[in-house]
KEKE-3310 file (N, C-alpha, C; in steps of 0.2 Angstrom, whole numbers, plus 5000, padded with zeros to 4 digits):
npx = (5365:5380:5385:5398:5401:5411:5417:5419:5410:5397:5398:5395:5382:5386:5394:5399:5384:5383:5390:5387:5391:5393:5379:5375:5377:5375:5362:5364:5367:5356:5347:5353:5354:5341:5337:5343:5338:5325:5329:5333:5347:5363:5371:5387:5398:5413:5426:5436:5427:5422:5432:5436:5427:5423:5434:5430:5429:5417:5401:5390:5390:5396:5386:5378:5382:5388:5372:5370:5378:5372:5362:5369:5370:5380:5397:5413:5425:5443:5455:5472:5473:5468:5477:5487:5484:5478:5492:5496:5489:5494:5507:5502:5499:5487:5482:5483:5472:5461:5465:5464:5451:5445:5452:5445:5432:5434:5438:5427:5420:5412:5402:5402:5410:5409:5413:5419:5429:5439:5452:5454:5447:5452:5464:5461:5463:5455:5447:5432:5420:5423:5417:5409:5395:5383:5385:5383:5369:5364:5366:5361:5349:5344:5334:5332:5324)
npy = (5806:5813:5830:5841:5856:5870:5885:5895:5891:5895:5908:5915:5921:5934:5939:5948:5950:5952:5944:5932:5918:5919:5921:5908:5901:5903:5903:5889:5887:5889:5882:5869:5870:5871:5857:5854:5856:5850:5838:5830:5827:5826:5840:5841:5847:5856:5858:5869:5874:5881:5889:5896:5903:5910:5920:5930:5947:5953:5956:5951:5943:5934:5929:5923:5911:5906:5902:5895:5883:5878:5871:5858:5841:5832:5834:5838:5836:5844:5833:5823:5816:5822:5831:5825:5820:5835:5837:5829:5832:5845:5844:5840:5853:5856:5871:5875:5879:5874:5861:5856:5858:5849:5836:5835:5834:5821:5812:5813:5807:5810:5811:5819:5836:5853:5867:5883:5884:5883:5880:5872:5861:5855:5852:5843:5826:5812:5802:5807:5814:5829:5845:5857:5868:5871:5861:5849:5852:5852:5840:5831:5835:5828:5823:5804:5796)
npz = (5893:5894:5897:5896:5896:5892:5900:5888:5882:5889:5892:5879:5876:5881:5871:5855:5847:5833:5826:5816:5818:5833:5838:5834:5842:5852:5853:5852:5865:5872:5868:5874:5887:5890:5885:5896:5910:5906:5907:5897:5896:5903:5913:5915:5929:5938:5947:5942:5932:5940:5947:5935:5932:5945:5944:5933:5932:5928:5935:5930:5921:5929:5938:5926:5924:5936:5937:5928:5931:5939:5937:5932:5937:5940:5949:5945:5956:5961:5956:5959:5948:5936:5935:5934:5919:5915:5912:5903:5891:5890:5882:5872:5867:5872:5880:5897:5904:5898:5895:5909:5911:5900:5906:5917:5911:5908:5916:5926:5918:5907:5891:5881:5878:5876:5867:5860:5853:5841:5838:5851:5850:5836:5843:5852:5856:5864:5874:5873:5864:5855:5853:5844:5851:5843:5833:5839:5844:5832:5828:5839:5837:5824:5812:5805:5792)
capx = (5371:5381:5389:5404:5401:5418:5417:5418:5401:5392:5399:5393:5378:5388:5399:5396:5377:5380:5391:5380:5392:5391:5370:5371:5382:5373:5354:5364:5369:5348:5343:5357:5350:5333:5338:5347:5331:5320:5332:5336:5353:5364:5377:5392:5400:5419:5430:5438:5421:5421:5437:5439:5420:5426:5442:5427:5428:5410:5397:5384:5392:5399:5381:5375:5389:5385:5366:5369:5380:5366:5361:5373:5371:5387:5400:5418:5431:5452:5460:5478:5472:5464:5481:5491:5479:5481:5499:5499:5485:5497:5512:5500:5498:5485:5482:5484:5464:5458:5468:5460:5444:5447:5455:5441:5427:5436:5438:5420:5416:5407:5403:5403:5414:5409:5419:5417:5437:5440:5459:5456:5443:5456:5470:5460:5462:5455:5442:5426:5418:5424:5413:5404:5388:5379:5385:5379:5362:5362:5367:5355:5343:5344:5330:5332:5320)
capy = (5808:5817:5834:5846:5863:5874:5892:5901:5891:5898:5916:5918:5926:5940:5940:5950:5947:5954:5939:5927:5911:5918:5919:5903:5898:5907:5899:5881:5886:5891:5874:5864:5872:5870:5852:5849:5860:5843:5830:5825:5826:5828:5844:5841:5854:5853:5863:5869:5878:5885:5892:5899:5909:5916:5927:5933:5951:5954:5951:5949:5935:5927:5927:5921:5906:5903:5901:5889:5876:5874:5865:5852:5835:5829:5841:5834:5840:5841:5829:5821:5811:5827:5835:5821:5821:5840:5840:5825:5835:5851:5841:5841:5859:5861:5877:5874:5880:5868:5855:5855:5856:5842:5832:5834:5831:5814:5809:5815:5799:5813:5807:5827:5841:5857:5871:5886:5886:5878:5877:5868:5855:5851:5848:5836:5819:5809:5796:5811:5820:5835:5849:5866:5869:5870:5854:5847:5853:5848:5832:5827:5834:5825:5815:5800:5796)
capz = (5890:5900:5893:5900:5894:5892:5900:5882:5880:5893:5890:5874:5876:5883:5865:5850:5846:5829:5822:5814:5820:5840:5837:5831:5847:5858:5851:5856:5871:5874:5869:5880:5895:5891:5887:5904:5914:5904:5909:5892:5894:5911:5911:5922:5933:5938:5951:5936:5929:5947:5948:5931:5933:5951:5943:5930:5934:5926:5938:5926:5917:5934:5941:5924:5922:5942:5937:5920:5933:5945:5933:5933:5942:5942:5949:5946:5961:5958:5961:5955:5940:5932:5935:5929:5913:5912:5910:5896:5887:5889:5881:5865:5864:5872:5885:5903:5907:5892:5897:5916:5907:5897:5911:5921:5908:5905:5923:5927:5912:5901:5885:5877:5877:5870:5868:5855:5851:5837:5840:5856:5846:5832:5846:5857:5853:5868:5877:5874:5856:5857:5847:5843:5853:5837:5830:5844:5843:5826:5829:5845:5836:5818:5812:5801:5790)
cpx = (5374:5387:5392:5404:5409:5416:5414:5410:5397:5393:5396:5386:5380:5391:5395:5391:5377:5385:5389:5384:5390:5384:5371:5372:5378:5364:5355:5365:5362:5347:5347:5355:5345:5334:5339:5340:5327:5322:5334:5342:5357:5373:5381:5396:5410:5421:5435:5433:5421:5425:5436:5432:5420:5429:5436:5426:5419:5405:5393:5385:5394:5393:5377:5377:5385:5376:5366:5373:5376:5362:5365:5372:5375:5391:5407:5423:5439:5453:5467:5477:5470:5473:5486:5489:5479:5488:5500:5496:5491:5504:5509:5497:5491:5484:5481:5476:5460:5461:5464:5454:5441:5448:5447:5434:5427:5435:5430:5415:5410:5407:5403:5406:5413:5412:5418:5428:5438:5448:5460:5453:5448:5461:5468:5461:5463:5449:5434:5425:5418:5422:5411:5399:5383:5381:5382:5373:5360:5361:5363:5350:5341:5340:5332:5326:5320)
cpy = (5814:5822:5838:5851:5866:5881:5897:5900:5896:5906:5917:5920:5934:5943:5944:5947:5948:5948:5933:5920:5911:5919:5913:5898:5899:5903:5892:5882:5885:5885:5868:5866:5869:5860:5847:5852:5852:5837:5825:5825:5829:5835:5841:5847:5852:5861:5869:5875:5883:5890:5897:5908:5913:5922:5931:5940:5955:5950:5949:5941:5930:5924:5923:5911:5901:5898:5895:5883:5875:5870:5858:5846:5832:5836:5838:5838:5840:5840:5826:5821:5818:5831:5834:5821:5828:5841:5835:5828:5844:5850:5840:5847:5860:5865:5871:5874:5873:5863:5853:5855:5850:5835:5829:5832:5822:5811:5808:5810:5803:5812:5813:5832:5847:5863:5877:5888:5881:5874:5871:5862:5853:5846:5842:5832:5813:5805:5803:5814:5825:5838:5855:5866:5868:5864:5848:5845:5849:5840:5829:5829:5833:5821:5813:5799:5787)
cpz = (5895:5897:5899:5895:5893:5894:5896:5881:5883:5892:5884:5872:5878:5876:5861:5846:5838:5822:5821:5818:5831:5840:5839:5839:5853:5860:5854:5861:5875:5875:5871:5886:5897:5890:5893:5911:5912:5904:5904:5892:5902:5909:5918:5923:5936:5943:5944:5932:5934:5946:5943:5929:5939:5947:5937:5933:5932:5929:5936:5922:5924:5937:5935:5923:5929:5942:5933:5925:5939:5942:5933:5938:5942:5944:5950:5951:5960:5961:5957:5949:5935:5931:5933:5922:5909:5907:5902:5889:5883:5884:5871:5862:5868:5880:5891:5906:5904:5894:5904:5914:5906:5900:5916:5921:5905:5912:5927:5924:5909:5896:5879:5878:5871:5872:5860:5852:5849:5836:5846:5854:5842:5836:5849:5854:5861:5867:5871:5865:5860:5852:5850:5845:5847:5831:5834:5844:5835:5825:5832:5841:5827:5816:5805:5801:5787)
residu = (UNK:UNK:UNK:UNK:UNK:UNK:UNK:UNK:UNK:UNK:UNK:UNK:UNK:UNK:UNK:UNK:UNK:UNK:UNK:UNK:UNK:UNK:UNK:UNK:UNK:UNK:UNK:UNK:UNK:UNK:UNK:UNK:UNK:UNK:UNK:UNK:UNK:UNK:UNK:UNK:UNK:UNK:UNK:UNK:UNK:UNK:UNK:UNK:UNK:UNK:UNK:UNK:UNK:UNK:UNK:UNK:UNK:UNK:UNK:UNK:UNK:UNK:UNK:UNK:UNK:UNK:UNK:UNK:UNK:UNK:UNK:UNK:UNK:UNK:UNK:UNK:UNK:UNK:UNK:UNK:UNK:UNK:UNK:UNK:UNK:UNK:UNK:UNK:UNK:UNK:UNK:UNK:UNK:UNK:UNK:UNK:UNK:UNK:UNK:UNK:UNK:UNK:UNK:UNK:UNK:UNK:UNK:UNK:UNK:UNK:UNK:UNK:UNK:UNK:UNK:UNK:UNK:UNK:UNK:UNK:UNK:UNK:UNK:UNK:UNK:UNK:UNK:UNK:UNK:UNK:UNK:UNK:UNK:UNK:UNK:UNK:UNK:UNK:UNK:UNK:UNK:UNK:UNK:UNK:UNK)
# end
């Protein structure tokens, strides 16, 4: 399975620790890494994750951001199609960065997108499940009985 993170994910262990949904957010981001370190699931990495963790003016989060996409086996790079794809995504509301996201988690042929904005989750409507870190978690790790 091959999942594409969103920036706010990987940030949110930096976020207010003391509201219970970025805990909960922050707990799935833990055990997606620790997933992707045991190989049960592939993250992918994009010019796009690059770019937008460089302008991070905290260097504690840029070197933590840095750290969590060394992880990545795939690493999507931009090109047209991502950019073409941005602009039709931008045309349905949504944001310019999110959109290049989006574009490049779809181009990249990821089968997951997570993303802790919920506004950006409602608007998508593409190829990819678009979700909340912690539904995520819930869902991979769902047993049936």
């Amino acid at each position: 399975m091959r999942v594409y993170i969103d920036t706010s994910v990987f940030n949110r262990p930096f976020d207010d620790q003391t509201q219970p949904r970025i805990i909960l957010e922050t707990q799935a981001l833990r055990t997606i890494l620790q997933l992707a370190e045991n190989g049960d699931l592939e993250i992918v990495g994009s010019s796009i994750l690059d770019y937008e963790n460089s302008r991070n003016t905290n260097p504690i989060r840029q070197s933590w951001v840095n750290r969590c996409l060394q992880l990545a086996k795939t690493h999507q790079p931009l090109q047209k199609e991502i950019i073409q794809r941005a602009k039709m995504l931008e045309q349905e509301g949504v944001k310019q960065v999110d959109a290049l996201h989006l574009a490049s988690a779809e181009i990249a042929q990821g089968d997951i997108f997570l993303a802790c904005d919920d506004r950006l989750l409602r608007r998508y409507q593409g190829p990819l499940k678009a979700m909340n870190p912690v539904n995520f978690v819930l869902e991979l790790t769902e047993v049936t009985e």
